[in-house]
C-alpha positions as CSV (number, residue, x, y, z in Angstrom):
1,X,-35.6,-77.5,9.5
2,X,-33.6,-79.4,6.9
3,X,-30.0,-78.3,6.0
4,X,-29.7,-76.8,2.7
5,X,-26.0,-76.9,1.9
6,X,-23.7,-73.8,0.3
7,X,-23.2,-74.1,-3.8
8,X,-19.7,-75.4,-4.0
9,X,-17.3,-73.0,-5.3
10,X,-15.6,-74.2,-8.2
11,X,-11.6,-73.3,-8.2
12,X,-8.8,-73.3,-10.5
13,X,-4.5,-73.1,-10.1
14,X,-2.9,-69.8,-11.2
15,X,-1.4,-70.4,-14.3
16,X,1.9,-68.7,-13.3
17,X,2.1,-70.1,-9.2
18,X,-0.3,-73.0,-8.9
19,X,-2.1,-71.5,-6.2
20,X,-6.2,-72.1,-6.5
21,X,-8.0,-69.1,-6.9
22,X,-11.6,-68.1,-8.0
23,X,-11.8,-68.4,-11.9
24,X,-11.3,-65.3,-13.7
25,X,-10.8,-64.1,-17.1
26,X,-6.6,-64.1,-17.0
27,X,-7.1,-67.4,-14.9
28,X,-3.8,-65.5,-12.4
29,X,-3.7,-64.7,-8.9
30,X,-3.9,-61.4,-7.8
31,X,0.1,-61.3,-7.2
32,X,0.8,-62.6,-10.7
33,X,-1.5,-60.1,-12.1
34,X,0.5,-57.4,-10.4
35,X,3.8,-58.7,-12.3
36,X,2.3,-59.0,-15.0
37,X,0.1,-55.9,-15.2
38,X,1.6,-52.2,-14.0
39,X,-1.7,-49.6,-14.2
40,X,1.4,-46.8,-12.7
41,X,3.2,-47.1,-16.2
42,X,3.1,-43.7,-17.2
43,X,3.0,-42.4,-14.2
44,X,6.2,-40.5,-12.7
45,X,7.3,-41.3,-9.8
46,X,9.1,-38.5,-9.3
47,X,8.5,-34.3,-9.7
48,X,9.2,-31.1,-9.0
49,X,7.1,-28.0,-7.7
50,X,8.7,-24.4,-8.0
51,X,8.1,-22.5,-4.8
52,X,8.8,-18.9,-4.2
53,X,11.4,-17.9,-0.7
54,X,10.1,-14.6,-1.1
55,X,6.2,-14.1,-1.2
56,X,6.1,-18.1,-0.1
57,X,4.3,-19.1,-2.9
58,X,3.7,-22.3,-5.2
59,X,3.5,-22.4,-8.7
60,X,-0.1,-23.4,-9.8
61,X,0.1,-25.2,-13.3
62,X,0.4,-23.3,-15.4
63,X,1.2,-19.6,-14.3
64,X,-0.7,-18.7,-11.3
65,X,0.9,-18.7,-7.9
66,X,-0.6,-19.9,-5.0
67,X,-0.1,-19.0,-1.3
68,X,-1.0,-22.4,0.7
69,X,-0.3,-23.9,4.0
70,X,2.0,-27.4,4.3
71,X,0.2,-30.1,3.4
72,X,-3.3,-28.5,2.9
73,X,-5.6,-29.6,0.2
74,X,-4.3,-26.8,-1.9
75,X,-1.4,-27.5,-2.3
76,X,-2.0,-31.5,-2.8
77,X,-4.2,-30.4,-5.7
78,X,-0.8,-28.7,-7.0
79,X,1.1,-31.6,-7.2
80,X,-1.6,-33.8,-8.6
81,X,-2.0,-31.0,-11.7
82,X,2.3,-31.6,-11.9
83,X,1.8,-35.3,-12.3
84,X,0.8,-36.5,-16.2
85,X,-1.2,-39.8,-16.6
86,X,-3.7,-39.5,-13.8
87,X,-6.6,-39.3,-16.3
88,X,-6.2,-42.6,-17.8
89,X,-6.8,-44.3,-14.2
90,X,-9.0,-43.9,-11.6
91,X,-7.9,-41.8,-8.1
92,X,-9.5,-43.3,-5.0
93,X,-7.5,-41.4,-2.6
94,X,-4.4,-39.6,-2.1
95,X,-2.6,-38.0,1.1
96,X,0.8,-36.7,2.3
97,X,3.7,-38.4,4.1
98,X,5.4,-36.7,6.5
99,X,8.5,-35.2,6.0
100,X,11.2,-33.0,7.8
101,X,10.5,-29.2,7.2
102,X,13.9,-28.2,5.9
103,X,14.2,-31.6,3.4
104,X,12.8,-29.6,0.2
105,X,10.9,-32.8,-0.4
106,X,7.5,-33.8,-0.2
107,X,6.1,-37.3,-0.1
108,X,2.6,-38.1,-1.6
109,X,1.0,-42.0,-1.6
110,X,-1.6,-42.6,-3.9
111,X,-4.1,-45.0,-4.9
112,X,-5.0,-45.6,-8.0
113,X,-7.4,-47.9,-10.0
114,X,-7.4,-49.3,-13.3
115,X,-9.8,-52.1,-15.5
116,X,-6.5,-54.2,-16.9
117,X,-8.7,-57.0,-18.3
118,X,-12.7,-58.1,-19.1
119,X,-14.6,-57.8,-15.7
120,X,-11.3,-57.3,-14.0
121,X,-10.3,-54.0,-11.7
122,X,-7.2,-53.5,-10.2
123,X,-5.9,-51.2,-7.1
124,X,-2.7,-50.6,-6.5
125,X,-0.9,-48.1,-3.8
126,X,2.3,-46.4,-4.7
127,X,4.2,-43.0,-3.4
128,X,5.4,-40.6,-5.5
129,X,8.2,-38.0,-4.4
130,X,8.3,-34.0,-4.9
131,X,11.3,-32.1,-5.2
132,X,10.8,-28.3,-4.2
133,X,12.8,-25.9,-6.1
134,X,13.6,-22.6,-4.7
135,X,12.7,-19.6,-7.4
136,X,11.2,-16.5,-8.1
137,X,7.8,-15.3,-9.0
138,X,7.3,-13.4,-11.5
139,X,6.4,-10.1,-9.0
140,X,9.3,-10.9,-7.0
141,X,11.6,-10.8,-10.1
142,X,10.2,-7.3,-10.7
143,X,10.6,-6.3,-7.0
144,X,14.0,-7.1,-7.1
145,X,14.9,-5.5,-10.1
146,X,14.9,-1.6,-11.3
147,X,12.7,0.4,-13.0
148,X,10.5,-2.5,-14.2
149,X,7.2,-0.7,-13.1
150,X,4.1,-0.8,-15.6
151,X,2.2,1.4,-13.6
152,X,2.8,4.5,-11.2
153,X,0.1,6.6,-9.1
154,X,2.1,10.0,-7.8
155,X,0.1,11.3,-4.8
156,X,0.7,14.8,-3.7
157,X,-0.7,17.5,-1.0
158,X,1.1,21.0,-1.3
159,X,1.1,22.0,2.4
160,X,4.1,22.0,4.9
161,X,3.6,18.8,6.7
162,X,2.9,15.1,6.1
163,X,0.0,14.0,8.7
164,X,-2.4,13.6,5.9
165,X,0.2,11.2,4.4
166,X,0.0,9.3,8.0
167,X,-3.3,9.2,8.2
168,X,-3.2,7.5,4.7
169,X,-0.6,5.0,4.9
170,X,-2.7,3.8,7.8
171,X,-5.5,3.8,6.0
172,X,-4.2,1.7,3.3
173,X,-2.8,-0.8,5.9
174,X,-5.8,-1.5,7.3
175,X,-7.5,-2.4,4.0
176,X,-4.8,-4.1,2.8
177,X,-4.6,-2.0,-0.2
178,X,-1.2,-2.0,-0.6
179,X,-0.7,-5.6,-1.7
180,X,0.2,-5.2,-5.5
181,X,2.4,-2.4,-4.5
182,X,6.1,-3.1,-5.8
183,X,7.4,-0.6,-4.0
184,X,6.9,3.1,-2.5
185,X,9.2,6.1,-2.7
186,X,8.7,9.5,-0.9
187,X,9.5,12.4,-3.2
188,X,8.8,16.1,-2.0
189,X,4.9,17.0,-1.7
190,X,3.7,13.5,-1.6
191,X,4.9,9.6,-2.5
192,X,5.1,7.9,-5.5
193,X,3.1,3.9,-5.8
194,X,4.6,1.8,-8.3
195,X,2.6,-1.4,-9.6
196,X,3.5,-3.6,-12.4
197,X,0.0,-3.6,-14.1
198,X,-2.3,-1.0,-14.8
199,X,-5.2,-2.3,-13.0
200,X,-3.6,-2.5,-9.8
201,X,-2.6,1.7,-10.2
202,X,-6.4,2.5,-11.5
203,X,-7.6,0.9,-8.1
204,X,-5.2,2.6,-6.1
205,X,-6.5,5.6,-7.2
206,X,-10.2,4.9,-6.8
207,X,-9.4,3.8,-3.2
208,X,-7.6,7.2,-2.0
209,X,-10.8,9.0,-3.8
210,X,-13.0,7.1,-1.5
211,X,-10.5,8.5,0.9
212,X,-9.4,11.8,0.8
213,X,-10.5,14.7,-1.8
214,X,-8.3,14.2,-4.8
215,X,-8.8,14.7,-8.4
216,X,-6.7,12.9,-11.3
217,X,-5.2,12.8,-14.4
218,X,-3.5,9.7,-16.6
219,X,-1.1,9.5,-19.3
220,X,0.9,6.8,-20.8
221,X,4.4,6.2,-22.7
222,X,5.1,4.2,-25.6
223,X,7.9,1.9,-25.0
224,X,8.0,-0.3,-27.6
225,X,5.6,-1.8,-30.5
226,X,5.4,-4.6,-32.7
227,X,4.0,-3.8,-36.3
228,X,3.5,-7.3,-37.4
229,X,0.9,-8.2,-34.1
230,X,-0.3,-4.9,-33.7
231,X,0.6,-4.7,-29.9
232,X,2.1,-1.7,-28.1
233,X,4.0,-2.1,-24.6
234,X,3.2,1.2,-22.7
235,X,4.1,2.9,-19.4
236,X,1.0,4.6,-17.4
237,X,1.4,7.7,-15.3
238,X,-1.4,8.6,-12.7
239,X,-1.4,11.6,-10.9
240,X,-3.3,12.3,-8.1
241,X,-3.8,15.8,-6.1
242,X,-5.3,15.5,-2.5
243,X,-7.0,19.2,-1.8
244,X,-4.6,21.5,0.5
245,X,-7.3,21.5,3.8
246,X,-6.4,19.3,6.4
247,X,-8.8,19.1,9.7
248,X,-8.7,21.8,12.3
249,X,-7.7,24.0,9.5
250,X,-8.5,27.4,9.3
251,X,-11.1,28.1,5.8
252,X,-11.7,31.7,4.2
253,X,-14.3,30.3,1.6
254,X,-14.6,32.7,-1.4
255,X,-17.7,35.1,-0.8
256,X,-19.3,34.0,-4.2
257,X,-19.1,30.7,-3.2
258,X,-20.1,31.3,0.3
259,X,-23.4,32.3,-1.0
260,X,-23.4,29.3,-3.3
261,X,-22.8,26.6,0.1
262,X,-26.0,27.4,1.3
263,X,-24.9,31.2,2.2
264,X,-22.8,30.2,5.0
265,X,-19.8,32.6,6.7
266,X,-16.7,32.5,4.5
267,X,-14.9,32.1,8.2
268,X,-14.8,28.5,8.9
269,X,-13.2,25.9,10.3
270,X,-12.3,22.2,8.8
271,X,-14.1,19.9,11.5
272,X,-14.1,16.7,9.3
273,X,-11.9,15.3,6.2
274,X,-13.5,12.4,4.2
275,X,-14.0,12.2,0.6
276,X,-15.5,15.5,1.4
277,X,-14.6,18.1,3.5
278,X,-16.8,19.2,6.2
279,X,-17.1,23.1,7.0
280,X,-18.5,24.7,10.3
281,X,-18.5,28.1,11.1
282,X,-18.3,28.4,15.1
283,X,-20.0,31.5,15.7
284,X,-23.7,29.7,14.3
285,X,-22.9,26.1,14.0
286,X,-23.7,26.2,10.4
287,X,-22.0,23.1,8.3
288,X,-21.7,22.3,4.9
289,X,-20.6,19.4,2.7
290,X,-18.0,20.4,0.1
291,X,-17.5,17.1,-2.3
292,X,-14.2,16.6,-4.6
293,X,-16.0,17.9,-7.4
294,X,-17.6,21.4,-6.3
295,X,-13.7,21.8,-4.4
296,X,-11.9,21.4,-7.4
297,X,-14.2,23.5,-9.8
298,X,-12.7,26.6,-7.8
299,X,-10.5,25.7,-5.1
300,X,-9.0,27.5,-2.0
301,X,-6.4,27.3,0.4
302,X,-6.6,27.0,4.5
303,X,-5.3,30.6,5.9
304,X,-4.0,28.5,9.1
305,X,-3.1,25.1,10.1
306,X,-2.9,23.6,13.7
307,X,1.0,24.7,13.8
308,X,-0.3,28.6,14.3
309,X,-2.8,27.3,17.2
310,X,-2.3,29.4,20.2
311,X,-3.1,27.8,23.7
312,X,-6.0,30.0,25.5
313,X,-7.6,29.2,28.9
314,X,-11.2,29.5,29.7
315,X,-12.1,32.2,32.0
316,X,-16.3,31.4,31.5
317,X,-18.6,29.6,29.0
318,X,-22.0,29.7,28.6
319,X,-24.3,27.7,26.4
320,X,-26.3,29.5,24.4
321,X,-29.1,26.8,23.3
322,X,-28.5,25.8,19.8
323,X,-26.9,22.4,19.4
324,X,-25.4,20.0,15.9
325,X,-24.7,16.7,17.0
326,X,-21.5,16.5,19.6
327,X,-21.4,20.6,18.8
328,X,-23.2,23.4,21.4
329,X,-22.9,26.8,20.6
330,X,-22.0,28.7,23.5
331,X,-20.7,32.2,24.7
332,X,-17.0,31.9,26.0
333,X,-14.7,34.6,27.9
334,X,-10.7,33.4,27.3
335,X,-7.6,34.8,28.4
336,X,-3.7,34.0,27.1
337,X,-2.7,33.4,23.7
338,X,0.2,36.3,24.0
339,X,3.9,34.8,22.5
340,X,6.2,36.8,24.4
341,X,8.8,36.1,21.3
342,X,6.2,37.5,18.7
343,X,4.8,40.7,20.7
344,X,7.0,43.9,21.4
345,X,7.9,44.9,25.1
346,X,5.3,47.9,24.9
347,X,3.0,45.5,23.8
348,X,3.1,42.1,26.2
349,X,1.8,44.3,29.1
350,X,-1.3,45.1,27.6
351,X,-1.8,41.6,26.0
352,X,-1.1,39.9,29.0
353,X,-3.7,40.9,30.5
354,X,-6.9,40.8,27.8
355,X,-9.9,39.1,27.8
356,X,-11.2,37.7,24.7
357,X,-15.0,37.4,24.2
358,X,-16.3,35.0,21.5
359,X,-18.6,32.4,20.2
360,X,-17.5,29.0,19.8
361,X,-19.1,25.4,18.5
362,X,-17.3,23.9,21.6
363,X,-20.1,24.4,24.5
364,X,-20.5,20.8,25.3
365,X,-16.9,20.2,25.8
366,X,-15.3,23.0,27.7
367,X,-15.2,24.0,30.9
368,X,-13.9,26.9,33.3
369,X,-10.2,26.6,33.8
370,X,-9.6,24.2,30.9
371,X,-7.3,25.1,28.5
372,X,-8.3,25.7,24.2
373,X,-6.0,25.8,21.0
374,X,-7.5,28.7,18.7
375,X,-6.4,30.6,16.5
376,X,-5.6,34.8,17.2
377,X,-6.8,36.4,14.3
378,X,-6.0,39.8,15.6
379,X,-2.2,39.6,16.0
380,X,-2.8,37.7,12.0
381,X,-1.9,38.7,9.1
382,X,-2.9,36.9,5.9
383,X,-2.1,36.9,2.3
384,X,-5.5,36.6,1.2
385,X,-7.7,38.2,-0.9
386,X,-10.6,36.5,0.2
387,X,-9.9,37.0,4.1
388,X,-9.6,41.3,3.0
389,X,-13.0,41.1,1.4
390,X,-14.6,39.7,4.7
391,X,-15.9,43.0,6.8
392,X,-14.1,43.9,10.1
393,X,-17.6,43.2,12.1
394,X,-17.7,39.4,11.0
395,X,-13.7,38.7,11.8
396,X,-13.8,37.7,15.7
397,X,-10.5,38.5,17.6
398,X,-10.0,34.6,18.3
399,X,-11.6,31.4,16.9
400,X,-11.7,28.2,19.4
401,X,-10.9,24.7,17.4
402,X,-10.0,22.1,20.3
403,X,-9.9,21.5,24.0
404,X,-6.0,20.8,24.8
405,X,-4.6,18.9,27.7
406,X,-1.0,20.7,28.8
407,X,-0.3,18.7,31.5
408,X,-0.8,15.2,30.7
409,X,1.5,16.3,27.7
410,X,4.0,17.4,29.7
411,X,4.3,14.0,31.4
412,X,5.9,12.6,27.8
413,X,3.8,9.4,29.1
414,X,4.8,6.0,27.0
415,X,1.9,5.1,24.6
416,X,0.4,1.6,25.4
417,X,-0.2,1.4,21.5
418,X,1.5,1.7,18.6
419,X,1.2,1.8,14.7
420,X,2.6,-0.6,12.1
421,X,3.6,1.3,8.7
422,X,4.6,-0.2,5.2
423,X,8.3,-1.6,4.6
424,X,10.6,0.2,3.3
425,X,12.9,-1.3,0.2
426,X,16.1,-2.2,0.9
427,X,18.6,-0.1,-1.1
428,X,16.5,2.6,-2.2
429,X,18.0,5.8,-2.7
430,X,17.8,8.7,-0.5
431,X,16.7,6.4,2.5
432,X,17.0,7.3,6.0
433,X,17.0,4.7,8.6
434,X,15.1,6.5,11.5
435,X,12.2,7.5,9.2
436,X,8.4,6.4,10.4
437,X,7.7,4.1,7.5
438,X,7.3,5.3,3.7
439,X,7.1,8.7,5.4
440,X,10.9,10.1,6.3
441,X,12.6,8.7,3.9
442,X,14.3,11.2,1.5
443,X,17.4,12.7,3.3
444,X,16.9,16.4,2.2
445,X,13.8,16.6,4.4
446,X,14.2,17.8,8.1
447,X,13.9,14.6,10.6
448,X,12.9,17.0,13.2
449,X,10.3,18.2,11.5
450,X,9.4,14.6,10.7
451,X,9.2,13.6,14.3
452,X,7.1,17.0,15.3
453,X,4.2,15.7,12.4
454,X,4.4,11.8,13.5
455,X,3.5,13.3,17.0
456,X,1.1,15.7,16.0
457,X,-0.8,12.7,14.2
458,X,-0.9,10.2,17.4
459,X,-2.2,12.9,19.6
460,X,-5.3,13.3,17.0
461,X,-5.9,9.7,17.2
462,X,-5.4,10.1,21.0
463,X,-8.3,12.9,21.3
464,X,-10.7,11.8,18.0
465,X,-12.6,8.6,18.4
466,X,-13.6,9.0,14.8
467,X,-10.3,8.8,13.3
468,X,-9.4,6.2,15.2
469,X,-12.1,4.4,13.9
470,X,-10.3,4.8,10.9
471,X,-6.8,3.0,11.6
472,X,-5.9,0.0,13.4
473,X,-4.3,0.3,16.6
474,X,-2.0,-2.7,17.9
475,X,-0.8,-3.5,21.6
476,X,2.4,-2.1,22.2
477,X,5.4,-4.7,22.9
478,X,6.3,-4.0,26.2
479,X,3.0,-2.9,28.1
480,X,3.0,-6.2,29.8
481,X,6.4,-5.1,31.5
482,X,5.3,-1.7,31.9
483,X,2.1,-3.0,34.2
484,X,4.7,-5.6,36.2
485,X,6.6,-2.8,37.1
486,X,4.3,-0.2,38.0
487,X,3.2,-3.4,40.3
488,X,6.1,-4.1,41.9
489,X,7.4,-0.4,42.4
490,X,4.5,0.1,44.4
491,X,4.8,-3.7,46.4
492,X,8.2,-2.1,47.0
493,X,6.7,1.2,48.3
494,X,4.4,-0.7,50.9
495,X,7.4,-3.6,51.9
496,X,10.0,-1.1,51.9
497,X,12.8,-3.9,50.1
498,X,11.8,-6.1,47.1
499,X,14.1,-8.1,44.5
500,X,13.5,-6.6,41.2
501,X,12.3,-9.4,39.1
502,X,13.5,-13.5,39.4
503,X,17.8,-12.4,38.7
504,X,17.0,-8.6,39.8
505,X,19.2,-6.6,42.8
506,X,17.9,-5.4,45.9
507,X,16.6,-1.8,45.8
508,X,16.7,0.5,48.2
509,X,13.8,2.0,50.3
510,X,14.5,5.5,49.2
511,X,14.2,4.3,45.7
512,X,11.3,2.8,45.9
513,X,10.0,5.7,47.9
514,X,10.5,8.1,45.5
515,X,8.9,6.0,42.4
516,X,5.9,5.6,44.8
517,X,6.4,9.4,45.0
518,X,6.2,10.2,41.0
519,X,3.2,7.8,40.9
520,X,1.6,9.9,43.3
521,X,1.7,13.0,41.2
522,X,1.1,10.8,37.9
523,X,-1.8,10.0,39.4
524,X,-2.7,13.8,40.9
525,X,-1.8,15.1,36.7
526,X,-5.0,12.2,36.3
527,X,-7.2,13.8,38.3
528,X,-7.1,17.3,36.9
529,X,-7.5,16.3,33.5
530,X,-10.2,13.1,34.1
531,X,-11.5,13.5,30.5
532,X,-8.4,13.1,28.7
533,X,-9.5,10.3,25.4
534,X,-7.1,7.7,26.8
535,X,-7.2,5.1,24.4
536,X,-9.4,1.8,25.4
537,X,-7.9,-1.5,25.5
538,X,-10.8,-3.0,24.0
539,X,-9.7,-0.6,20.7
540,X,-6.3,-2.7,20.5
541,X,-5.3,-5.7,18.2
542,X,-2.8,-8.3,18.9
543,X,0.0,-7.6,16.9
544,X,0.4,-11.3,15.7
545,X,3.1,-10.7,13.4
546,X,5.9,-10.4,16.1
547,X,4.6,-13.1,18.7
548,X,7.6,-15.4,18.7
549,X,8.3,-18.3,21.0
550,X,10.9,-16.0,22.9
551,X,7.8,-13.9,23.9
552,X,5.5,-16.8,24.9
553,X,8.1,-17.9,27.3
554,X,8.4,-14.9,28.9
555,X,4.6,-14.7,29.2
556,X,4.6,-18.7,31.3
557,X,7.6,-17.2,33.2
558,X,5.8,-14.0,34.2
């Protein structure tokens, strides 16, 4: 095979060094080209990003702001919008350099390329340095000052307690509807939202309808307005009413509109609150959907709430064959519901002793010897017109809402869950520090009271798998320490001495003996009341928010 040898390559000095290089139209070296030639002119090599301490957010060219993670793609496209010049060169590639967290500077290196003469391309690397500047967003400026709201949605429910206002701050936590809030304030009957545009209010409002029965009504205020542009700055005002029927309520419906829902009995009961309110009357199992609108064309009030229910126990029940969903009517003989404080002396004898016959929805849930909360109509006596029109013969002596559980109450057992509520604003007026989130806060209202309704509201999580549905429910803190030291109590109970932990004292035997003891009967109050909802652990979340690297340590020492 015969050799064919390479075409020679022809090369020339650089007119600047003298060093032979490849013939090209500036007849320079790739070096000399570089003096010669900058393609970064124009480019700073130095800028600034405005970043907010309190929402943690960057300023996105040339008013959004952006919540982005350190040195994410996000944010590098942030500082390549800051940087003016880009678009007369070509960007090949472009990445951080690491910095220290608490510097306040970030360190970007770029590559850039750029035709400088005929036929000729030229890359060059270079590193340009962000200062952050410490600021505030525009929506933190308003949070922080006064009375700068565009927008406010009052909320109100006239009855005596706040569990529907619970049930709805939980609600709005979990959908993560409370985001453009500026800030919430608790004023009597109900709370007050404040927003600063009017789009965020008028979706408020369409998310409690989808709630809760409400109605609503806007109206606005001119501030101020400008004759020569023709704009008007204005002040909006929603109003929202959530109907006055809670669940487990006691309901006289109106006899004209009894006969309009499907003729049902005006004597009902409240066994479900959505954006409609669900009606049953016990005695047939008879139900009936009652939307915002038919409510509010002629509303009605509750004649009893769960604070009159009167604890009955259950002598005898017997289903009677027809069945709704989780509801079976059934015949049922009670005895109790006498308050010794209410009755006269001549009377409690004969009370005492009384048997109460009725018909109740509850069929599939009771048993004899369990105990009921119902209400006594017969030792009643209600303001209403529409409970006066209802004939004697269709008023039972007592109507049966819930199965309760006395003794597993009377344990005051530690929850193994807990709820997270919205922040409160620092320096608000009338605030109360022991309050249960938005709920509590104004000073003139009773924090007993308080404390009675936040109760109230866990135990009807605790027995109603629906409304728990409803809410999130997060892991308590400490029920990792609570299950180590049930553990070792009883470890101690079968070794009779046992150190209390890695830096813990020696305990006695007779104190060990005596927490094995109040196991023991914990566990005997169990096994009378086996069907108590205990919350599954499988219903939890991980309450991510307060996991620190304090707590994992505990968790490798443990």
């Amino acid at each position: 095979m015969e050799f064919v040898p390479a075409p020679a390559v022809h090369r020339v000095l650089c007119a600047d060094c003298g060093t032979p290089i490849v013939p090209n139209s500036a007849n320079l070296c790739v070096a000399c080209l570089r003096n010669t030639v900058d393609i970064t002119e124009g480019i700073p090599k130095q800028s600034s990003v405005s970043f907010c301490r309190n929402c943690e957010r960057f300023l996105s060219p040339p008013q959004a702001w952006t919540l982005v993670q350190p040195e994410s793609q996000e944010l590098l496209a942030i500082c390549l919008k800051k940087l003016k010049g880009l678009n007369k060169v070509r960007l090949t590639d472009a990445h951080f350099i690491w910095t220290e967290p608490h510097s306040k500077r970030l360190r970007v290196s770029l590559t850039i390329q750029k035709e400088v003469l005929t036929n000729t391309v030229l890359e060059q690397v270079f590193e340009v340095e962000y200062l952050v500047q410490h600021g505030q967003c525009p929506d933190c400026a308003r949070l922080a000052a006064k009375n700068t709201w565009k927008a406010l949605v009052q909320v109100r429910q006239k009855v005596s307690h706040k569990r529907t206002f619970l049930f709805l701050e939980q609600l709005i936590l979990k959908h993560s509807a409370q985001k453009e809030t500026i800030s919430v304030k608790e004023v009597r009957d109900g709370l007050d939202f404040f927003y600063s545009q009017r789009s965020h209010a008028i979706k408020m409002v369409e998310f409690l309808a989808g709630g809760v029965p409400t109605r609503s009504k806007g109206s606005e205020q001119l501030l101020s307005t400008d004759t020569h542009s023709g704009t008007a700055n204005y002040k909006f005002t929603y109003s929202v009413e959530i109907a006055p029927i809670c669940k487990d309520d006691l309901v006289c419906i109106p006899p004209k509109q009894a006969k309009q829902l499907s003729n049902i009995s005006p004597l009902t009961i409240c066994t479900r609150v959505g954006n409609s309110l669900q009606l049953t009357d016990p005695a047939t199992l008879q139900s009936v959907e009652v939307t915002a609108a038919v409510y509010w064309r002629a509303p009605f009030a509750s004649l009893a709430n769960v604070t009159d229910l009167v604890e009955f126990t259950v002598l005898d029940i017997e289903p009677s064959g027809p069945t709704r969903g989780k509801w079976v009517l059934a015949d049922a003989q009670t005895h109790g519901g006498d308050d010794e404080d209410m009755l006269m002396d001549y009377e409690g004898s004969a009370y005492a002793n009384q048997i109460f016959h009725t018909r109740t929805h509850l069929g599939a849930i009771l048993q004899p010897g369990d105990a009921v909360m119902g209400y006594h109509l017969t030792n009643a006596n209600y303001n209403s017109d529409d409970f006066a029109a209802v004939s004697a013969d269709r008023v039972p002596d007592i109507v049966l809402v819930k199965k309760a559980y006395p003794n597993r109450r009377k344990k005051n057992r530690t929850r193994e869950w807990k709820l997270r509520s919205m922040a409160k604003e620092e320096g608000e007026e009338g605030e109360t520090g022991a309050g249960r989130g938005v709920v509590g806060r104004m000073g003139g209202r009773d924090q007993k009271k308080v404390e009675e309704d936040y109760e109230l509201f866990l135990r009807e999580l605790e027995e109603d798998p629906e409304l728990r549905g409803a809410v999130n429910l997060y892991k308590a803190k400490d029920v990792r320490m609570r299950d180590a030291a049930a553990a070792a109590a009883q470890d101690g109970a079968r070794a009779g001495k046992k150190k209390g932990g890695q830096y813990g004292m020696e305990v006695d035997d007779s104190a060990q003996r005596s927490q094995a003891e109040g196991h023991a009967e914990e566990t005997e109050g169990e096994e009378d009341e086996g069907d108590f909802p205990d919350v599954k652990l499988n219903e939890l979340l991980e309450d991510f928010d307060e996991m620190t690297l304090g707590d994992d340590a505990e968790q490798q020492q443990s």
